[in-house]
N, C-alpha and C positions, 0 to 999 in steps of 0.2 A: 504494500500500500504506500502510497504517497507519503515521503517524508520519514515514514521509518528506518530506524539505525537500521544500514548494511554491520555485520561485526563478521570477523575473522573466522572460517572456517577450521584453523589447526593453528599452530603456531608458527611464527616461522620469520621471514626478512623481507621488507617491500624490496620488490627492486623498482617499480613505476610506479607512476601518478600523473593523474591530471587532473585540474579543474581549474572553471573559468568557461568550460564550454556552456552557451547560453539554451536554456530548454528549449523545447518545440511545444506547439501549440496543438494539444490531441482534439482530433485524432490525424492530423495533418503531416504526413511526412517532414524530413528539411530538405530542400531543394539542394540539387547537386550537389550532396554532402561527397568529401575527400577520401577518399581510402583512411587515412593515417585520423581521419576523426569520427569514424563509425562507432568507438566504446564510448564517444563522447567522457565526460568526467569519469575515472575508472583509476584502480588501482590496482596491480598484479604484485602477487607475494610468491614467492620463493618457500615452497613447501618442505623441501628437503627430496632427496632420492630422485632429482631430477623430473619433478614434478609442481608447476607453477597453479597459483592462482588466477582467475579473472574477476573483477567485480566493477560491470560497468555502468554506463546509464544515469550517473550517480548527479546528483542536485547541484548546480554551482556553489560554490563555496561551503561547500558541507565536509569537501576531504580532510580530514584528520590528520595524516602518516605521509611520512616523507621519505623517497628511496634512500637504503641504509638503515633504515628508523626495525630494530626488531618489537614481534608483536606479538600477543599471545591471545588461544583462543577464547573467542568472546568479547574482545576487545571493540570497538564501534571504529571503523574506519570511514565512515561517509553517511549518508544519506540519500533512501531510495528517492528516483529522481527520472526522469526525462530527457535525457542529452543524448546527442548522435543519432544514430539511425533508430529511432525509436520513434512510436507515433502512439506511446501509452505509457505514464510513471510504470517502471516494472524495474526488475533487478535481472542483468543476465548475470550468472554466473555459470562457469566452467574451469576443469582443469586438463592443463595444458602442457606435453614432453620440454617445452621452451620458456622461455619469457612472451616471447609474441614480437617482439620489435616494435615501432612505433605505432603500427597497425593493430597492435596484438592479433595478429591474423598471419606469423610465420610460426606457427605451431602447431600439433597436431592436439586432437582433442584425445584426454586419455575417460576409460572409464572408472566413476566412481558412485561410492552410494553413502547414504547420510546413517548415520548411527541411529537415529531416531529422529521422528517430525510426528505433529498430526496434519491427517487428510480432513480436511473444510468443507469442501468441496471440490466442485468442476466447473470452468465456465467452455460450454459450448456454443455451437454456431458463428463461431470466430474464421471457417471456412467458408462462409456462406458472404454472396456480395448482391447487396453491403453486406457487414460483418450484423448480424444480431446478437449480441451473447447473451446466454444464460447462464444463472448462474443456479446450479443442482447440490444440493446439500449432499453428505457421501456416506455411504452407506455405512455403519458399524463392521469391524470395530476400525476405529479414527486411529488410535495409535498405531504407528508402523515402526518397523527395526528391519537396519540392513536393508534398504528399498533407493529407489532413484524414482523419486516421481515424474506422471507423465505430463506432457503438452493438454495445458489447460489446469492444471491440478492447482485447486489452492491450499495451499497449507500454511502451517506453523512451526514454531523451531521453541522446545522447549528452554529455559535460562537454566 
């Protein structure tokens, strides 16, 4: 949701940051957006074992950490936001073989899954044009262990 702390997935060393990128106007694309500013405001961390962070999207002026800066998990690095290629407040995250370069788009995506969340819901008909979505409350039981949620999933992240 809009404005909520992004925080740090495991512990570990920023190596990037941005922000300053200026939001977009949802649900409106940004016009001839650059390769090198698709994460828009975003911070990549250095996981260890050759395994980086993404956390992009993030609100202007809301980044916390600065490359070099080490950080542990749970830590609040930014706030969910709206920047770059996005036409909705959302948070991408991903992990990644690389850092990504200034694109973070020179790495491969690795696979991973979350120790626990709860399932919220789902919002569908986001395939549909225009978009309609729905949003469908999620069936029992809501706690999940060891899962990667899917496209559309809405969920939560216990403290």
């Amino acid at each position: 949701m809009y404005g909520n702390q992004v925080i740090a997935a495991a512990p570990g060393r920023i190596v990037a940051s941005r922000d300053g990128v200026p939001e977009n106007t949802p649900p409106t694309p940004p016009p001839d957006i650059a390769l090198n500013d698709l994460a828009g405001n975003f911070v990549t961390q250095d996981l260890g074992g050759g395994r980086f962070a993404l956390y992009a999207h993030l609100q202007p002026g809301s980044v916390r950490v600065k490359p070099g800066q080490r950080v542990q998990r749970g830590q609040v690095l930014g706030l969910v936001g709206n920047s770059g290629n996005s036409t909705a407040p959302h948070l991408h995250f991903h992990v990644m073989d690389g850092p990504g370069g200034p694109s973070n788009l020179a790495a491969n995506g690795l696979p991973y899954v979350f120790d626990r969340f709860a399932l919220d819901g789902r919002v569908t008909g986001l395939e549909s044009n225009p978009p309609a979505p729905t949003r469908i409350p999620a069936d029992p039981p809501r706690q999940r262990t060891g899962q990667y949620p899917l496209t559309g999933d809405i969920i939560t992240f216990p403290r």
